[in-house]
Every structure is written in C-alpha cells, then in structure tokens.
C-alpha positions as a printed Julia matrix, in Angstrom:
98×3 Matrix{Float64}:
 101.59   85.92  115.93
 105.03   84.47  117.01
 107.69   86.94  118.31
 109.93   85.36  115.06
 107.47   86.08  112.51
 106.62   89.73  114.61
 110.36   90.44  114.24
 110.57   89.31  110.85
 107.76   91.71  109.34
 109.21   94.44  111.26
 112.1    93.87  109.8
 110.9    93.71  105.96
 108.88   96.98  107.08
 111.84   98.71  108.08
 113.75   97.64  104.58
 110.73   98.52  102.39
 110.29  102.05  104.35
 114.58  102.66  103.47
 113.75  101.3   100.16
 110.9   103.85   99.66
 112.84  106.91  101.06
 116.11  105.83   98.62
 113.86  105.64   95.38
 112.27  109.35   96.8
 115.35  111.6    97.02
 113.71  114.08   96.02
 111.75  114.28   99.35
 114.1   116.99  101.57
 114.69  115.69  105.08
 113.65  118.61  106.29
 110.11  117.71  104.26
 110.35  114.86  106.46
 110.48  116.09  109.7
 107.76  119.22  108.69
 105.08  116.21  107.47
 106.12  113.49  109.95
 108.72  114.63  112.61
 110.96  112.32  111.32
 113.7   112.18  108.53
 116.46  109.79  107.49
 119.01  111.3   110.29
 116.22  109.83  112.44
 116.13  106.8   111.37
 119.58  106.3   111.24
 119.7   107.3   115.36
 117.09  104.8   116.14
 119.35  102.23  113.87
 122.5   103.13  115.97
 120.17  102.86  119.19
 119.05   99.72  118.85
 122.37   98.44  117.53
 123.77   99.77  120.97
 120.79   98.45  122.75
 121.8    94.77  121.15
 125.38   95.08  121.91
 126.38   95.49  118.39
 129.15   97.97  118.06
 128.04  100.09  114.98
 129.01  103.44  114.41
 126.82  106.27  112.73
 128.26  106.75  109.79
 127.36  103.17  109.28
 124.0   103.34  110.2
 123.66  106.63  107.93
 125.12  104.05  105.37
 122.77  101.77  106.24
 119.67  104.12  105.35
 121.3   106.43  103.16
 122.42  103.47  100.91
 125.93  105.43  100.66
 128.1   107.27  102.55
 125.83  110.58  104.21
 128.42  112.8   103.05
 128.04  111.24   99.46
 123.85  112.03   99.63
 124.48  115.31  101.24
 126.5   116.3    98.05
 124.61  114.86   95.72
 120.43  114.84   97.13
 120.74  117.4    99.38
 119.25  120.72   98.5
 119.41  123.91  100.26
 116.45  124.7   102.66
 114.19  127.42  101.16
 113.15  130.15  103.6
 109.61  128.9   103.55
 110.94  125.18  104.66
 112.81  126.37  107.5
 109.95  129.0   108.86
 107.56  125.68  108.69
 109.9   123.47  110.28
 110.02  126.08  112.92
 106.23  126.19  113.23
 106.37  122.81  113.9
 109.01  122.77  116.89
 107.27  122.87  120.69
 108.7   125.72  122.46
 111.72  124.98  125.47
C-alpha cells in the first residue's frame, strides 16, 4: 500500500471512530478511559499534537470541536454526567501507581 492511500484510510478511520463516539453520548469519558485508557479529551490531545507536529496552528478548543462536534463546554453541559462513586473507584483501579 501507497503512503497516500495509508494516509487516506487512516484518515476515514479516524472520522468513522469521531463519528461512532458522537452517535454514543451516552458512553461517559470516564467509561472510556476505564475500558480503553482513552476518551474524547484524548483524542482531541493527539489532534492538537499532530496539528502542532504539522505546523498547523490549532488551538484545543478547536480540536475538542473537532471531536466533540461542538463546543466542549456545550457537550459538557449537555452529555456529561456526573461520575458515580463506583466509576471513579474503577478508574482508579486502573491508574499505575507514581
């Protein structure tokens, strides 16, 4: 495979994966980052990363926007649920100690 065509199904990877994660809001971030050790804040540092890594001045509000599909602070108000005790003592069991 071609480094084009390699970039390219990244790419459409990377849109279906947002696309999946904006038609699941009900998954929690922190549901995320128990199962996988990733969540959308992730994803939207590794967009600003590679941005930066490119040269391309992007900020990360707009890379939030970019796999958020809104403004964070719009999600946050209206997806965003309050961790339960059990989330947060399983994210916990998940972190590596210092």
């Amino acid at each position: 495979m071609d480094k084009q065509t390699q970039t390219e199904l990244e790419a459409a990877a990377f849109r279906r994966l947002v696309k999946h994660l904006d038609e699941r809001k009900d998954v929690q971030n922190i549901d995320l980052m128990i199962l996988a050790g990733f969540c959308r804040n992730c994803l939207s540092k590794w967009y600003k990363a590679a941005a930066d890594e490119q040269g391309v001045e992007l900020s990360y509000e707009a890379a939030c926007e970019q796999v958020y599909g809104m403004p964070y602070s719009d999600w946050k108000t209206n997806y965003q649920q309050k961790a339960t005790p059990e989330q947060l003592a399983a994210y916990q069991a998940t972190q590596k100690p210092a």
